[in-house]
N, C-alpha and C positions, 0 to 999 in steps of 0.2 A: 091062699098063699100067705105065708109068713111074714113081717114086715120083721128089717134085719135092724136093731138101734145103731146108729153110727156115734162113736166114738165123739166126743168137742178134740179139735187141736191144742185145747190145754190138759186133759187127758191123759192125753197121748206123750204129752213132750212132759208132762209130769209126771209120769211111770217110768220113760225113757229115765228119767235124773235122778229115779230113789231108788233104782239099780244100780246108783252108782258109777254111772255113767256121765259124760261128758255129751254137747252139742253146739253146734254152729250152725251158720245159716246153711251152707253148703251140705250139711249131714241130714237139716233139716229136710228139707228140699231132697234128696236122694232117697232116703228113708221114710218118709211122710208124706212127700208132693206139700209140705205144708212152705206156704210162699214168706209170710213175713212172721219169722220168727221174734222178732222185736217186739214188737204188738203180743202176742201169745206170752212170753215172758214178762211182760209188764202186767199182764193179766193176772199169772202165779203168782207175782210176787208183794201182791195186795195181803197173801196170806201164807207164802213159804219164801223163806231165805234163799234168792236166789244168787250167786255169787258168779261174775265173769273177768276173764282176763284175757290181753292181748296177746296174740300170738303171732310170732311172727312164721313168714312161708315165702314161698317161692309160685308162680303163677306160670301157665303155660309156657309162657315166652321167656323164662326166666327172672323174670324181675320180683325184686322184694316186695312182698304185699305183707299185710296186719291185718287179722279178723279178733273177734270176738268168739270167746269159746266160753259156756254158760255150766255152772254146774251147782249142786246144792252145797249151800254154807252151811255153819256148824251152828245150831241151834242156842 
């Protein structure tokens, strides 16, 4: 039987962001199961520009919430 390499969760969420793409914890988590995207990102960015900003939302109930959305800076 073949043994399958598993991906690191800095990998992953570093391919997800030079697609040009954007992440948050919550995309993190839905798209990855990966739990703390804080930690993963501080890992990245020891060696790629990583750039984030506030956004603001709305939450179940309504109420104004603010996340973090992470995406690659300009070199």
């Amino acid at each position: 039987m073949q043994k399958i390499k598993k991906q690191s969760q800095d990998s992953i969420i570093l391919a997800h962001l030079q697609k040009g793409k954007t992440i948050s914890t919550m995309e993190a988590f839905k798209l990855f199961g990966i739990v703390d995207l804080q930690s993963v990102i501080r890992n990245i960015r020891k060696t790629v520009n990583v750039q984030d900003k506030w956004v603001k939302g709305v939450n179940q109930y309504g109420e104004p919430i603010r996340y973090k959305q992470y995406f690659l800076g300009v070199a």
